[in-house]
PLY file of the C-alpha trace (Angstrom):
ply
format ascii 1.0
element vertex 551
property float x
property float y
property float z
element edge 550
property int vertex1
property int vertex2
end_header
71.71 160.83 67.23
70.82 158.37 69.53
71.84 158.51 72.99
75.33 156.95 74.24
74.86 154.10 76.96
74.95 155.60 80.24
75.37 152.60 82.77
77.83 149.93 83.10
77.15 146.38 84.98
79.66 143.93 85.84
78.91 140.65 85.98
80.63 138.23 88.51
83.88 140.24 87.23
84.02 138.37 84.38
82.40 140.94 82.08
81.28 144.37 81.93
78.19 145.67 80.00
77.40 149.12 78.64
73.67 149.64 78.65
70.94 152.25 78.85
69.91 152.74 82.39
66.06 153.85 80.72
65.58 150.77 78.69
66.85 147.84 81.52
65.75 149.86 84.72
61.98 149.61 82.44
61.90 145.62 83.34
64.12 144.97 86.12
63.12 145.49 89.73
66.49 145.24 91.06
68.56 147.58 89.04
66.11 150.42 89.18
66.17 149.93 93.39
69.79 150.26 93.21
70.05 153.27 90.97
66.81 155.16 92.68
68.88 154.58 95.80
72.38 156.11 94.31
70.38 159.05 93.09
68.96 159.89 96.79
72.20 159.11 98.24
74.20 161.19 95.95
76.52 158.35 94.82
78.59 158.61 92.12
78.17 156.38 89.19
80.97 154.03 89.22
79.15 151.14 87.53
77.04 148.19 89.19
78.54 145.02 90.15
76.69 142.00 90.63
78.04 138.84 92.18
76.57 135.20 91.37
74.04 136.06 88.82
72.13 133.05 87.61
74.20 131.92 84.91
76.66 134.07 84.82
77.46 136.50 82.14
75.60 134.46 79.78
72.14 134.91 81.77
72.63 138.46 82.41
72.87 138.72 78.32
69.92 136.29 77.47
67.72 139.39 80.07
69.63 142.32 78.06
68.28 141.13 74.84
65.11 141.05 76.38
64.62 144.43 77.54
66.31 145.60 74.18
63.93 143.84 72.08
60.45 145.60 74.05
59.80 142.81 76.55
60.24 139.83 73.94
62.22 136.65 73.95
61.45 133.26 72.59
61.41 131.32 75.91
62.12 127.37 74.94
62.42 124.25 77.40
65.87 124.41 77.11
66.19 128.12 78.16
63.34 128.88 80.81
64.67 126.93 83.43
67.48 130.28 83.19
65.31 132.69 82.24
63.02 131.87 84.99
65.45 132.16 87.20
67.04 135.57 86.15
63.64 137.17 86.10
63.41 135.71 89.99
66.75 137.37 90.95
66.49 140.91 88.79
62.85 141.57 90.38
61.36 141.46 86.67
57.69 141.28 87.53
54.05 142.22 86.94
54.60 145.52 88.87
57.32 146.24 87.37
55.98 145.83 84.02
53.26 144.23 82.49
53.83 140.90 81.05
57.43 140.62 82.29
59.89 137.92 82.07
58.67 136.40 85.18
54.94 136.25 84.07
55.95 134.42 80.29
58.11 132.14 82.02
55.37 130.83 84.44
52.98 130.84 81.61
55.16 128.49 79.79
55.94 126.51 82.81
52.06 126.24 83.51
51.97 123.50 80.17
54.43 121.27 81.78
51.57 118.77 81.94
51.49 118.71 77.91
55.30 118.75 77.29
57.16 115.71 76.07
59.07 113.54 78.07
62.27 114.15 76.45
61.78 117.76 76.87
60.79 117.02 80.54
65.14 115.60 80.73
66.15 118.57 78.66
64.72 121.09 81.33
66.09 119.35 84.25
69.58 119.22 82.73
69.83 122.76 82.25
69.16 123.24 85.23
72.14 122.48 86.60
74.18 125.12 85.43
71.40 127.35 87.89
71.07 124.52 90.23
71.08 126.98 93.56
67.95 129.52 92.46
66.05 126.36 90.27
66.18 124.79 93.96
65.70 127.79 96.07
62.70 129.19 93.74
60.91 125.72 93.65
61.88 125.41 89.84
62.92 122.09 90.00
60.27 120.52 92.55
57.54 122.18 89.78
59.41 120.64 87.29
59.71 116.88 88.87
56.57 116.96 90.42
54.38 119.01 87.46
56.30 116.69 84.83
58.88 114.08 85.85
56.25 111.83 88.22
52.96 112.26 86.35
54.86 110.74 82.92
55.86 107.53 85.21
52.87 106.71 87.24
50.57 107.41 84.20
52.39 104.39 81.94
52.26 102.19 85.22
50.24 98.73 84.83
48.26 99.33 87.73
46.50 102.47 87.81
45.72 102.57 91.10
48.82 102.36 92.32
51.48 105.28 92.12
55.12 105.23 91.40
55.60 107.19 95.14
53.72 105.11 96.72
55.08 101.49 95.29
57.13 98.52 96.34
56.96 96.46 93.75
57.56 97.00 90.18
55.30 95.96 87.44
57.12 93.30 84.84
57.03 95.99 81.81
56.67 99.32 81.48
55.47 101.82 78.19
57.22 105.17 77.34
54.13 107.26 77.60
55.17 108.83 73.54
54.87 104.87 72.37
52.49 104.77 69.15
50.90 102.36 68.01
50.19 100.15 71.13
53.88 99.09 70.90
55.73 98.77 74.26
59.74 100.11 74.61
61.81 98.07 77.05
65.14 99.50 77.66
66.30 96.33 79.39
69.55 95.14 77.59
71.08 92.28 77.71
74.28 93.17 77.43
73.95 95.64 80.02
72.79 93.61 82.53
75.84 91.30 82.25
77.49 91.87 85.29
73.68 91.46 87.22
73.93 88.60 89.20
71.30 85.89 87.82
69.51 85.96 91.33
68.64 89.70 90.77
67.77 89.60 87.25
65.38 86.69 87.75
63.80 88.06 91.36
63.07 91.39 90.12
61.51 92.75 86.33
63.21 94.00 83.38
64.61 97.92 83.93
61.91 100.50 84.03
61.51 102.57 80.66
62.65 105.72 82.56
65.98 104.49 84.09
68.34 105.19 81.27
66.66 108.99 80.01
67.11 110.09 84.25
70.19 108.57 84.17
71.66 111.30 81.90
70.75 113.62 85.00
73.33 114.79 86.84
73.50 113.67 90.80
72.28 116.89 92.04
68.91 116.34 89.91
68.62 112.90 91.60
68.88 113.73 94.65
66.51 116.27 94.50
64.24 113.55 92.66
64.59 111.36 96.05
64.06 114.28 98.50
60.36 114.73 96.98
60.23 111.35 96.94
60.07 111.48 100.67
63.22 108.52 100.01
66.06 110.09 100.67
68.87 107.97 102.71
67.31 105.75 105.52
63.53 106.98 104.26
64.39 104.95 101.32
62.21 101.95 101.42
61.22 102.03 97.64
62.29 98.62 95.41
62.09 100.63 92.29
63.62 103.62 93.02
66.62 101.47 94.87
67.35 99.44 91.77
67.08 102.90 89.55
69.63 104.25 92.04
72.21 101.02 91.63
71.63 101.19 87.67
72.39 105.33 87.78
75.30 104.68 89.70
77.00 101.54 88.28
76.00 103.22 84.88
78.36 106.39 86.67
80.91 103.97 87.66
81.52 103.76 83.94
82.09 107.43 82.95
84.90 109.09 83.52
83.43 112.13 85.54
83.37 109.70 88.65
86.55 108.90 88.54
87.66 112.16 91.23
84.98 111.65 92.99
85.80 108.33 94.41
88.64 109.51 96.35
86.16 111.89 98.01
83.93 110.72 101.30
81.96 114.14 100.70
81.43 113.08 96.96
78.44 114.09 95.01
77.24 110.68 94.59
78.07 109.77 98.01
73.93 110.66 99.24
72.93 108.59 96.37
75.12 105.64 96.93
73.92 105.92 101.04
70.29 105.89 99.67
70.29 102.88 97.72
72.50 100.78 100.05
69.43 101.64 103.03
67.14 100.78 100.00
69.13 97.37 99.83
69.36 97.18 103.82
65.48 97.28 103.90
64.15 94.71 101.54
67.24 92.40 102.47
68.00 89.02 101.88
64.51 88.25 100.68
65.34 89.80 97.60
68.90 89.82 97.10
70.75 87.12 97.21
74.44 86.91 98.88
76.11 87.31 95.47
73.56 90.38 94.88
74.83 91.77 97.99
78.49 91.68 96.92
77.35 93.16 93.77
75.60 95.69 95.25
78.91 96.68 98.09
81.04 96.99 94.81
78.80 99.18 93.42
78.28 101.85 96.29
81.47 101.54 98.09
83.42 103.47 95.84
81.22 106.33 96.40
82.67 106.65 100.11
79.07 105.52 102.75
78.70 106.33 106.42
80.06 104.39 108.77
76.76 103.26 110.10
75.09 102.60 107.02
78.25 100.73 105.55
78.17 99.34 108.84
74.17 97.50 108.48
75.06 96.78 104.71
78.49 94.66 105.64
76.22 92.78 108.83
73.46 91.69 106.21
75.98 90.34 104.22
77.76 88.57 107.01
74.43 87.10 107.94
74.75 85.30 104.81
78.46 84.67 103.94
78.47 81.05 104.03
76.44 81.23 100.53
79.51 83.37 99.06
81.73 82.16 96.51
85.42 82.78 95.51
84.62 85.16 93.20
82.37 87.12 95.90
85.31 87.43 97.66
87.41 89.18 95.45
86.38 92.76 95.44
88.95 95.18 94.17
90.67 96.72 97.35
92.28 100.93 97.41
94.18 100.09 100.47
97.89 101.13 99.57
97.67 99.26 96.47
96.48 95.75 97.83
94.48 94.30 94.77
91.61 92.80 96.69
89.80 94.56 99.58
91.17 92.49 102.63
89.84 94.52 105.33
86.22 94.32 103.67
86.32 89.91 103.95
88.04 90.63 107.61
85.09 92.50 108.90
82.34 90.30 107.07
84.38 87.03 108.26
84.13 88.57 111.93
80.11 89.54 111.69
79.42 85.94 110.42
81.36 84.54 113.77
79.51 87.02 115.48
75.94 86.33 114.07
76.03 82.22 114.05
77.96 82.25 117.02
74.84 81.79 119.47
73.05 79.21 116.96
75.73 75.87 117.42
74.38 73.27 115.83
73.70 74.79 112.89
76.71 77.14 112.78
79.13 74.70 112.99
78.34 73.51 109.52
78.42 77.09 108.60
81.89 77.81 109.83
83.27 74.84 108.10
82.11 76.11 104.67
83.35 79.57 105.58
86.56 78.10 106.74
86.85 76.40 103.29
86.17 79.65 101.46
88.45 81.31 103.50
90.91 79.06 103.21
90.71 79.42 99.17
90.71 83.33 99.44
94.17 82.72 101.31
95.90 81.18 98.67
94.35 83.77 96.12
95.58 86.68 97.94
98.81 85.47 98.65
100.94 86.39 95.66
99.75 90.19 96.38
103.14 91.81 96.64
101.64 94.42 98.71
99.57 92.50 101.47
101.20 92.38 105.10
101.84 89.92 107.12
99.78 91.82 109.38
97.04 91.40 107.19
97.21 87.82 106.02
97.32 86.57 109.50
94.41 89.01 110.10
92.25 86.59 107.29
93.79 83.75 108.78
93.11 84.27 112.54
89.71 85.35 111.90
88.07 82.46 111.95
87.79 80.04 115.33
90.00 76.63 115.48
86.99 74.96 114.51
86.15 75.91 111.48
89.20 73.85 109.91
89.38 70.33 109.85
92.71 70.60 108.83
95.19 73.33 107.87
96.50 71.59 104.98
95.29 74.59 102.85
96.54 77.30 104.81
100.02 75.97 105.07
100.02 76.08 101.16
98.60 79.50 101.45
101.51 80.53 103.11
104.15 78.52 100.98
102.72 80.66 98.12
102.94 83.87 100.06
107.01 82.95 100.97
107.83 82.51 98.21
105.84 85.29 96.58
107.87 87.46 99.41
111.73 86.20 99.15
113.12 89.14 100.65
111.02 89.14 104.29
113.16 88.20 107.36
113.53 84.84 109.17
111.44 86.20 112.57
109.04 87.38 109.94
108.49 83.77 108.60
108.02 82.37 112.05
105.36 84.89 112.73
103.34 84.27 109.68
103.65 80.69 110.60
101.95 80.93 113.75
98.45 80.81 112.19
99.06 77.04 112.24
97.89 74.22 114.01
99.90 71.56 113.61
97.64 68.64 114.94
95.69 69.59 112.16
97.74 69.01 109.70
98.27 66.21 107.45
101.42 63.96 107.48
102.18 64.79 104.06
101.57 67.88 104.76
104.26 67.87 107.68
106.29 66.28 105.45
106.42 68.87 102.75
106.96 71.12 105.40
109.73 70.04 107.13
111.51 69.87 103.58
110.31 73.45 102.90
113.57 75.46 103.09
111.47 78.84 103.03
110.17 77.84 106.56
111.58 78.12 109.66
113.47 75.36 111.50
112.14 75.21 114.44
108.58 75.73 113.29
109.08 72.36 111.23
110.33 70.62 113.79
107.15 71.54 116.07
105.33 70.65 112.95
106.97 67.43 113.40
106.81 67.00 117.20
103.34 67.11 116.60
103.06 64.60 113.61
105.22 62.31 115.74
102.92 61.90 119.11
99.89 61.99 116.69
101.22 58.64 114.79
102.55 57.06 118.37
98.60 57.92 119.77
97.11 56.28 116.68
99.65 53.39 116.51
98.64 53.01 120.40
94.75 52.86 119.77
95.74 50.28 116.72
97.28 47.95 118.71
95.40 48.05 121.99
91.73 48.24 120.03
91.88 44.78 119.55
91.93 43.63 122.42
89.38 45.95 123.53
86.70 44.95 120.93
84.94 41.65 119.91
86.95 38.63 118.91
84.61 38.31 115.62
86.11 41.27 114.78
90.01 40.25 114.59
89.97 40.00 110.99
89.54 43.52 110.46
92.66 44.19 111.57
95.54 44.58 109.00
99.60 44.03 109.78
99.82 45.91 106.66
98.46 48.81 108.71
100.51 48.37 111.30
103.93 47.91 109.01
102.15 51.72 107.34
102.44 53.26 110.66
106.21 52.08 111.63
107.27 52.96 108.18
105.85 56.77 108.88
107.24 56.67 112.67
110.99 55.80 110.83
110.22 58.49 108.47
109.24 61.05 111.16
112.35 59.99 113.21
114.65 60.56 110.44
113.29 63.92 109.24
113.40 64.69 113.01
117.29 63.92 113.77
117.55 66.15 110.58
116.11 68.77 112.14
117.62 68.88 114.97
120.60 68.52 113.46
119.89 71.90 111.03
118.53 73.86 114.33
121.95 73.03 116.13
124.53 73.83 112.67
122.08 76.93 112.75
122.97 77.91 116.90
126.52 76.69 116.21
126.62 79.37 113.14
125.38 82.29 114.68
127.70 81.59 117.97
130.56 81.63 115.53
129.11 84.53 113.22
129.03 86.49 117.11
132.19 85.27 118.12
133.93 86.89 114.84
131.94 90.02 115.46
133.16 90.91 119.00
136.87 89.53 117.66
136.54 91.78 114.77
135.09 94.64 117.00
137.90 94.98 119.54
140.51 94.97 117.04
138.98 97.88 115.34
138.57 99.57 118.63
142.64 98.61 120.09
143.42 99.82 116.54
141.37 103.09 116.81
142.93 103.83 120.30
146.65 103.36 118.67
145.60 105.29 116.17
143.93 108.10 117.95
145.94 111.59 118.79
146.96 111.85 122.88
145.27 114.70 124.61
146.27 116.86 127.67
0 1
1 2
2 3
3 4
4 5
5 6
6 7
7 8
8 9
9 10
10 11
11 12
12 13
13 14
14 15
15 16
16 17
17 18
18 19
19 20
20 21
21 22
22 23
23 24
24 25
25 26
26 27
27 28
28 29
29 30
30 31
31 32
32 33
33 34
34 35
35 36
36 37
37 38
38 39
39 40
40 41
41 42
42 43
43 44
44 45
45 46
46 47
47 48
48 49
49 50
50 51
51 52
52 53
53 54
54 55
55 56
56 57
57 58
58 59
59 60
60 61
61 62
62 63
63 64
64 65
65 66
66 67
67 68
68 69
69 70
70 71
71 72
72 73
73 74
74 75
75 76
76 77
77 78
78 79
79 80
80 81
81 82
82 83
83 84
84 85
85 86
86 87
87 88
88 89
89 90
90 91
91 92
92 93
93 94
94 95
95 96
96 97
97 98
98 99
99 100
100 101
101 102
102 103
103 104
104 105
105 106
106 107
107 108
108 109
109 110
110 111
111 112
112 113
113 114
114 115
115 116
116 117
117 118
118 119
119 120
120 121
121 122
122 123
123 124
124 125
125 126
126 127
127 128
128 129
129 130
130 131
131 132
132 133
133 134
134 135
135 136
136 137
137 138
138 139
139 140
140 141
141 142
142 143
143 144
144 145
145 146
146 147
147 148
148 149
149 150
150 151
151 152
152 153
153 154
154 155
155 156
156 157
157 158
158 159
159 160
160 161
161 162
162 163
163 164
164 165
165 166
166 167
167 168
168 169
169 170
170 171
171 172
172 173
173 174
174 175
175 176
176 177
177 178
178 179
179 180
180 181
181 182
182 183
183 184
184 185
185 186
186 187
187 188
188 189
189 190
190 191
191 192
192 193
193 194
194 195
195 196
196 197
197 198
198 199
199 200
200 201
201 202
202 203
203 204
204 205
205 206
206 207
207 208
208 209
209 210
210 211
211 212
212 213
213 214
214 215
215 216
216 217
217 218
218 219
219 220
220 221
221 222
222 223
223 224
224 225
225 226
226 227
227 228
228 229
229 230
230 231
231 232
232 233
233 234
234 235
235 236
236 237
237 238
238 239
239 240
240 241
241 242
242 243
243 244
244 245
245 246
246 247
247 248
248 249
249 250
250 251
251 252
252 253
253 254
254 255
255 256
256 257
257 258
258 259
259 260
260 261
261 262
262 263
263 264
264 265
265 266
266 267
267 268
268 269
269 270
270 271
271 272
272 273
273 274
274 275
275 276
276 277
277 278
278 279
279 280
280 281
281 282
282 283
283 284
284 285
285 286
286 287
287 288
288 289
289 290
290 291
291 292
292 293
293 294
294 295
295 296
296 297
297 298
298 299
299 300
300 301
301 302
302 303
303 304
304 305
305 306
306 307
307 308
308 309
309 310
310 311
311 312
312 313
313 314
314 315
315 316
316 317
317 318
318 319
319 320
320 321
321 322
322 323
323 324
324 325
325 326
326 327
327 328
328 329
329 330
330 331
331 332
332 333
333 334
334 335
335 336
336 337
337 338
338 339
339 340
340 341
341 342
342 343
343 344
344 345
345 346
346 347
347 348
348 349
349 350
350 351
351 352
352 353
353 354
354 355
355 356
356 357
357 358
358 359
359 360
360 361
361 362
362 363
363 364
364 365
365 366
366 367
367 368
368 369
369 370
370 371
371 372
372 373
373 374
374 375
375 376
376 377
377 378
378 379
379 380
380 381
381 382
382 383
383 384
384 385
385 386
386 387
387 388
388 389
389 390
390 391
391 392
392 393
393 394
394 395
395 396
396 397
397 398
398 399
399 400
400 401
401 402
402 403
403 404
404 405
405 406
406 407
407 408
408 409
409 410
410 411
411 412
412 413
413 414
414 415
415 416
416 417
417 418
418 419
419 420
420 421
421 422
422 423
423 424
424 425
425 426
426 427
427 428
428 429
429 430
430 431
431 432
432 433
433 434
434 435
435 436
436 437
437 438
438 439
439 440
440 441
441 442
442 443
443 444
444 445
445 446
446 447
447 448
448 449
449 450
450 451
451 452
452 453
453 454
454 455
455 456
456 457
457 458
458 459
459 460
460 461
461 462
462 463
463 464
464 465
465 466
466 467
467 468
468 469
469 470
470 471
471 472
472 473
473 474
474 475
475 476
476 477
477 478
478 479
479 480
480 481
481 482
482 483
483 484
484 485
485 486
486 487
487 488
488 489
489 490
490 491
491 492
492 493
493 494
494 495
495 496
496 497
497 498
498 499
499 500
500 501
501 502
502 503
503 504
504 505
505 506
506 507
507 508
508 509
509 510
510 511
511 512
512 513
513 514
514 515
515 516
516 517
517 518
518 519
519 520
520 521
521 522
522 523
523 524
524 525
525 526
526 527
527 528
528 529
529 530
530 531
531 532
532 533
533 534
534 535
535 536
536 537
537 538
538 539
539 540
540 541
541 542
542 543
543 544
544 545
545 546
546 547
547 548
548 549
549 550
């Protein structure tokens, strides 16, 4: 009859196992410590519990059958990364045993060279699910730098230069199990839609390798980089940075991102910090400004450092007058603004702050930005969640001269009134004070001064101005003559002159209108108060008749 089991374990209190202390105690270190020890001790068997065993129950099962089965297990590429790591933690070696678990795993792991790439992924996936001891016990390092590196710099074009050591990336790239002489390019594409042009034609087709590490998980890849000696701001690799923006743009699109994103302490967060110094390094010489956006909407959902989001937003700024619209417009998480405001705020600032010293030159910069701007304005405006605070903060970012006129902006904020029915009249008048009137257009003044959404008395300054603006150039039409070169009579027009009293009766009128709608408006509110304090002190003489007397 064969002898009842005489030892329980419980593993990570999720399940209990009822073996022979003989037969596991033969292979593993650990348990026959802790037993020799209850012996001396005179401890009463209550059972072993172990906490945070490498894979859990299912590990501690995978090293029972071992020791059940004399010391034998078929040890595969997708199971030694756990095995190896079991046989670590129960003590399961040579002098314990001969030819334990510990010494067949390293024999196996010792023909990394000669396994196959895709086996190479397999083994680094599963080790996730042991990702503390693979790290701790050098697992994965043996297995990225034994199998991961040697399968990329071997298929390189240039032999004598390494994938650790490289810049530059050759234009193609094998799959070291091609046959055949036949090359396997993984670029796609489809895939590379949303890559702006500038990137795609700067830099080659997508390495072989970038979609098979991709499956990794971000733990894998980071490890991956800290070998690499390119982790964060070591990062000065043009490969390894545009692997990094494929994995995570390729992560963007899975659904297991999705929580992390809310997350500063993400687990993509390192990576996302890694590629953006990748970016910051090789800058502007390789990515254009519509790369850059692409790159910011990329890695800013993954939550970066201040600093590093910091350099990544000033290179960008360096370069904003190259932007377009659609740059602009990245999608914003700020209580449920569409577009990122704050992010064109800060980048409209650093361009100020970076031309500012260069003036002749700038000056034409500004303009352009002032024109973008000025476009992003009236694109934003319909938000029915951006403040006033924060419209005037994209309006007011920019210096007086960068607009010739603020034709633009006033239609900006047309759209954003009436987008916004419901905001208060001292509301309106602040939103209008990112105008200048002199630099506005007559029709322009015009409109506004009809515009029953604005303000009164900010049409009629609108108007003021219009009105000394036509009386200076009417001045400088009529003396100029006299002032220049008799030859040159004939260029002067009475039509011209008959244009500008037309627009002076026109401002006049709209102007006695005005002032006519600002005083109905003062006599209304005296009357509105009048009936107030009437209406008040009746209520209150009727309250006191009303009221009980008290001694």
């Amino acid at each position: 009859m064969p002898k009842p089991c005489d030892m329980q374990i419980n593993i990570d209190g999720q399940q209990i196992f009822l073996l022979k202390e003989k037969v596991m105690s033969k292979y593993c270190g650990k348990l026959k410590r802790i037993l020799n020890h209850q012996k001396r001790c005179n401890v009463k068997k209550l059972g072993i519990r172990i906490n945070n065993f490498p894979g859990g129950p299912d590990g501690f099962e995978l090293v029972s059958r071992f020791c059940y089965n004399n010391g034998n297990i078929s040890i595969t590429v997708a199971n030694v990364p756990l095995l190896h790591c079991c046989a670590i933690y129960l003590g399961m070696a040579e002098e314990v045993f001969s030819n334990n678990l510990l010494q067949q795993t390293e024999t196996f792991l010792d023909g990394i060279s000669h396994w196959k790439w895709h086996d190479i992924i397999e083994s680094l996936m599963n080790c996730e699910n042991v990702y503390a001891y693979a790290d701790c016990y050098g697992l994965l390092e043996r297995i990225i730098v034994g199998g991961v590196l040697p399968k990329i710099n071997q298929t390189q074009n240039s032999s004598d230069v390494s994938f650790v050591n490289s810049c530059s990336s050759p234009s193609s790239y094998s799959s070291p199990e091609s046959t055949s002489g036949n090359k396997r390019f993984s670029s796609s594409t489809n895939k590379l839609a949303n890559t702006p042009e500038k990137i795609r034609s700067t830099l080659p087709s997508k390495a072989w390798w970038f979609d098979d590490l991709a499956t990794l998980p971000p733990k894998i890849i980071e490890k991956l980089f800290q070998i690499l000696g390119a982790y964060k701001t070591d990062n000065n690799n043009l490969v390894l940075t545009r692997f990094l923006l494929h994995y995570l743009r390729k992560a963007t699109q899975t659904t297991r991102v999705v929580d992390c994103k809310n997350s500063s302490e993400s687990e993509y967060a390192a990576l996302a910090e890694t590629a953006a110094y990748g970016v910051i390094y090789v800058g502007k010489e390789t990515f254009s400004c519509r790369g850059l956006f692409w790159v910011i909407r990329i890695v800013s959902g993954f939550g970066l450092s201040k600093g590093c989001r910091t350099e990544l937003e000033r290179l960008i700024g360096g370069v904003l007058e190259q932007a377009t619209l659609d740059d602009l417009l990245v999608s914003g998480h700020d209580m449920g603004v569409y577009y990122d405001v704050n992010l064109v705020i800060r980048l409209v600032k650093l361009f100020v702050d970076i031309n500012g010293s260069d003036e002749g030159v700038s000056l034409q910069k500004l303009k352009r930005v002032g024109r973008l701007i000025d476009k992003y304005l009236r694109e934003i405006s319909p938000d029915q969640n951006l403040k006033i605070s924060k419209f005037l903060g994209v309006a007011e970012c920019l210096p007086d001269i960068a607009r010739d006129s603020f034709d633009e902006v006033y239609r900006a904020i047309d759209i954003y009134l009436e987008s916004h029915p419901v905001i208060t009249f001292e509301e309106r008048s602040r939103l209008c004070r990112c105008l200048n009137y002199t630099k506005l257009s007559f029709e322009a003044s015009k409109d506004l001064a009809k515009n029953p959404r604005i303000p009164p008395r900010v049409a009629m300054q609108a108007l003021i101005s219009q009105q000394s603006k036509i009386a200076t150039l009417d001045y400088d039409e009529t003396e100029s003559p006299r002032k220049k070169n008799p030859y040159q009579l004939v260029l002067y027009k009475e039509g011209k002159r008959n244009s500008f009293s037309k627009e002076k009766k026109d401002m006049t009128l709209s102007m006695d209108k005005m002032q006519w709608k600002v005083v109905e408006l003062e006599e209304l509110c005296k009357e509105m108060n009048s009936k107030m304090v009437t209406r008040n002190a009746l209520f209150n003489h009727a309250r006191s008749r009303s009221s009980p007397r008290l001694c």
